[in-house]
C-alpha positions as CSV (number, residue, x, y, z in Angstrom):
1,X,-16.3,12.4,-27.4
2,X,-15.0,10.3,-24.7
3,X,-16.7,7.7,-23.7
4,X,-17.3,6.5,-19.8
5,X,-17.8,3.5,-16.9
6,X,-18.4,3.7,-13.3
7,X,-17.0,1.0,-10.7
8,X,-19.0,0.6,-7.6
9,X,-16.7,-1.7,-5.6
10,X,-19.2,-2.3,-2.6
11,X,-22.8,-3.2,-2.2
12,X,-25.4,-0.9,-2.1
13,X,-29.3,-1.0,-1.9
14,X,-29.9,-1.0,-5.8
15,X,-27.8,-3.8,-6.6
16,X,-28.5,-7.3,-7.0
17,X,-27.9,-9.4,-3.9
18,X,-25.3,-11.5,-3.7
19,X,-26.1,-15.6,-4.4
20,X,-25.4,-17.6,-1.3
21,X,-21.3,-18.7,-1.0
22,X,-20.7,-15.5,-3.2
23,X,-20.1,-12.4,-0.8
24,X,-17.8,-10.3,-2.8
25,X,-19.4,-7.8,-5.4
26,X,-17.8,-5.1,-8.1
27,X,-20.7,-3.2,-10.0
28,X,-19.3,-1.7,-13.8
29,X,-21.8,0.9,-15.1
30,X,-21.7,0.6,-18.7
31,X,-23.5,3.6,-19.9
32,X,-26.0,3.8,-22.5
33,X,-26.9,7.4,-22.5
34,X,-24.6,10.0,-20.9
35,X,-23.2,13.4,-21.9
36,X,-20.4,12.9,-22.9
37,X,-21.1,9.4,-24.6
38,X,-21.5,6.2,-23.6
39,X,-19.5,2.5,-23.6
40,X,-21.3,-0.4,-24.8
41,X,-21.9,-3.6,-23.0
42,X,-20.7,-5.7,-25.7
43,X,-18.2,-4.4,-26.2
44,X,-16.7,-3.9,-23.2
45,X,-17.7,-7.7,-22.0
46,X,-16.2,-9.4,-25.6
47,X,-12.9,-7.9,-24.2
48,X,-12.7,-8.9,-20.6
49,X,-15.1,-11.6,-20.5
50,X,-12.2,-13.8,-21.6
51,X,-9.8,-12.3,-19.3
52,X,-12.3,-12.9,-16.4
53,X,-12.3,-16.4,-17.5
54,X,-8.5,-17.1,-17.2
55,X,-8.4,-14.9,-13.5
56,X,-11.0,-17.9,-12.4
57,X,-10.0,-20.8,-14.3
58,X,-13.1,-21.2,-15.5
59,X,-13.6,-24.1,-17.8
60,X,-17.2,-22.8,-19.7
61,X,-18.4,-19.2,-19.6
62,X,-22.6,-19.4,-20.0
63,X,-24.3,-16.5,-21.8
64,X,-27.9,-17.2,-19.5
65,X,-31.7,-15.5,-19.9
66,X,-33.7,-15.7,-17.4
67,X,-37.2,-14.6,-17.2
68,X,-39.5,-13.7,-14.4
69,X,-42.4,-16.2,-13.8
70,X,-45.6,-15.2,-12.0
71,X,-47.3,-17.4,-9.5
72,X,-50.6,-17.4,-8.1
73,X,-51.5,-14.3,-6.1
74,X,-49.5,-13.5,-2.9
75,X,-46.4,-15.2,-4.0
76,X,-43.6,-13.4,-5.6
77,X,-42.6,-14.1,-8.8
78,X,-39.4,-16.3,-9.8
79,X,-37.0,-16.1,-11.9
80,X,-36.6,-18.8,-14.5
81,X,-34.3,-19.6,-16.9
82,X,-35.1,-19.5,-20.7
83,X,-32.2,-20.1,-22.6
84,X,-28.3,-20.4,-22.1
85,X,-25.7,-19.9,-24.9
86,X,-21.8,-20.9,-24.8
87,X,-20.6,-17.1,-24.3
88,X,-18.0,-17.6,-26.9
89,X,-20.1,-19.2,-29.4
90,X,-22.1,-15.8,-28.8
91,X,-18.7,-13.8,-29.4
92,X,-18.4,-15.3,-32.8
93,X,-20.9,-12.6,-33.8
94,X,-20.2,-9.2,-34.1
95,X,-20.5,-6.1,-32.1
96,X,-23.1,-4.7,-35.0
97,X,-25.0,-8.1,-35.1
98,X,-25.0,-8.4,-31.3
99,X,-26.0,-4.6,-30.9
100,X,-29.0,-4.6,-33.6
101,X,-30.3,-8.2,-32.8
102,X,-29.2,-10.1,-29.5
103,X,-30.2,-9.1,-26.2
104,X,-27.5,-9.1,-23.3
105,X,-27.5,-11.3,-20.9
106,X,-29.2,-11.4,-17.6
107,X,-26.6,-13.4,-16.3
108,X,-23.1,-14.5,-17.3
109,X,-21.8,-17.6,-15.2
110,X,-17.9,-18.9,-15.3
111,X,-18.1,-22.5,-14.0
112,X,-15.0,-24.7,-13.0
113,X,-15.9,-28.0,-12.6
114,X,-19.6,-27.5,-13.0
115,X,-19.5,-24.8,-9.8
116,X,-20.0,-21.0,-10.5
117,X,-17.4,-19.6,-9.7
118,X,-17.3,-15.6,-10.6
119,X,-21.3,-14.6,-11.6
120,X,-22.3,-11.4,-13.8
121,X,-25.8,-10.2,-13.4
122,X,-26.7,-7.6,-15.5
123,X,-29.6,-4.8,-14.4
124,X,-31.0,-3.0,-17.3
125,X,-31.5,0.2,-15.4
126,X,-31.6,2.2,-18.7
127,X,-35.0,0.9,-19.6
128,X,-36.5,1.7,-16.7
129,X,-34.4,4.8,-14.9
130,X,-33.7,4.6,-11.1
131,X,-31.5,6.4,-8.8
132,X,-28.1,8.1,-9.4
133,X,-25.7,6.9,-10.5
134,X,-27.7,4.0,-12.2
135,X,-30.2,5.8,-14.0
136,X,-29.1,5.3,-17.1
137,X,-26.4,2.2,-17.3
138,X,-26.5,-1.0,-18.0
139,X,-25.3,-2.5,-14.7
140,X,-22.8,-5.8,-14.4
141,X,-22.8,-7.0,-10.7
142,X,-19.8,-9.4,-10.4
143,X,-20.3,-11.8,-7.4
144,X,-17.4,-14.4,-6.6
145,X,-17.1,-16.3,-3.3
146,X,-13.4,-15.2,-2.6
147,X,-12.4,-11.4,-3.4
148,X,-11.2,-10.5,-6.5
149,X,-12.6,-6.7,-6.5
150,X,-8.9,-5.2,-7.2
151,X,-8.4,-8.0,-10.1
152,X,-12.0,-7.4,-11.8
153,X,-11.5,-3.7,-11.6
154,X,-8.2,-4.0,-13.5
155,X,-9.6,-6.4,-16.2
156,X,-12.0,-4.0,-16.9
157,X,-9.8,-0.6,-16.7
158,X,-7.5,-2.3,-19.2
159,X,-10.3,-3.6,-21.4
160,X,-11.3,0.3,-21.4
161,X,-8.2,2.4,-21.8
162,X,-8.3,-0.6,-25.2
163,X,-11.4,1.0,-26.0
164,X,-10.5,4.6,-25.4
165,X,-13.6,4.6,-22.8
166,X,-12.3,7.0,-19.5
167,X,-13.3,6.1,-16.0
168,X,-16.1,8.5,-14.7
169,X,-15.2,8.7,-10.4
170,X,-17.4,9.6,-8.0
């Protein structure tokens, strides 16, 4: 059984929009359910989270929760964060603990110098479906303020031919 991702390598209308000072964006679809298999989000982050680290010289890689925080009626809801966890701190655990007992991340923030400087925002699509190709995925939106598509996209291909896991194209 071969296992799969999907790179969307621009924007779209079901992806998260991108912080302000951060116009680039790469989507990996890590799939939970698929014929054919699927590629787990731990996984595949414990291998390239530390190589996305070193590509921005990041000096502490955040593991964040956020929740969403209802106001009074008429006024949208904001997202708050909960808790936040030194990502490799998190790593010390394994991919069996993580899997039965943690919950991803909603966000996972490389700072340099206290600035963000590459952001992961994860969309749990397969709890709630959605449109094709997302449907079922586990979605990680990388947003950085200068482009480093190509450079993501071969951190994570190499993190997967590790894995065994085959990209799925379009």
């Amino acid at each position: 059984m071969n296992d799969l991702i999907q790179i969307v390598k621009e924007p779209d209308k079901w992806t998260k929009t991108p912080p302000p000072g951060q116009q680039f964006q790469m989507t990996v679809l890590a799939w939970i359910e698929r014929d054919g298999g699927s590629a787990d989000p731990w996984t595949l982050a414990r291998l390239a989270v530390p190589r996305l680290a070193e590509l921005v010289e990041a000096d502490q890689v955040s593991a964040e929760y956020w929740t969403h925080k209802h106001r009074r009626f008429l006024r949208p809801a904001r997202e708050e964060l909960t808790s936040s966890q030194n990502w490799f701190d998190l790593m010390s655990r394994s991919d069996a603990e993580l899997e039965k007992d943690a919950e991803f991340p909603h966000r996972i923030a490389f700072q340099r110098d206290g600035m963000i400087v590459l952001l992961a925002r994860a969309e749990f699509w397969n709890m709630v479906g959605g449109p094709m190709p997302y449907h079922d995925s586990v979605a990680l939106s990388f947003f950085a303020g200068t482009d480093l598509r190509s450079e993501l996209e071969a951190i994570f291909l190499e993190a997967c031919r590790s894995l065994g896991i085959e990209r799925k194209t379009l």
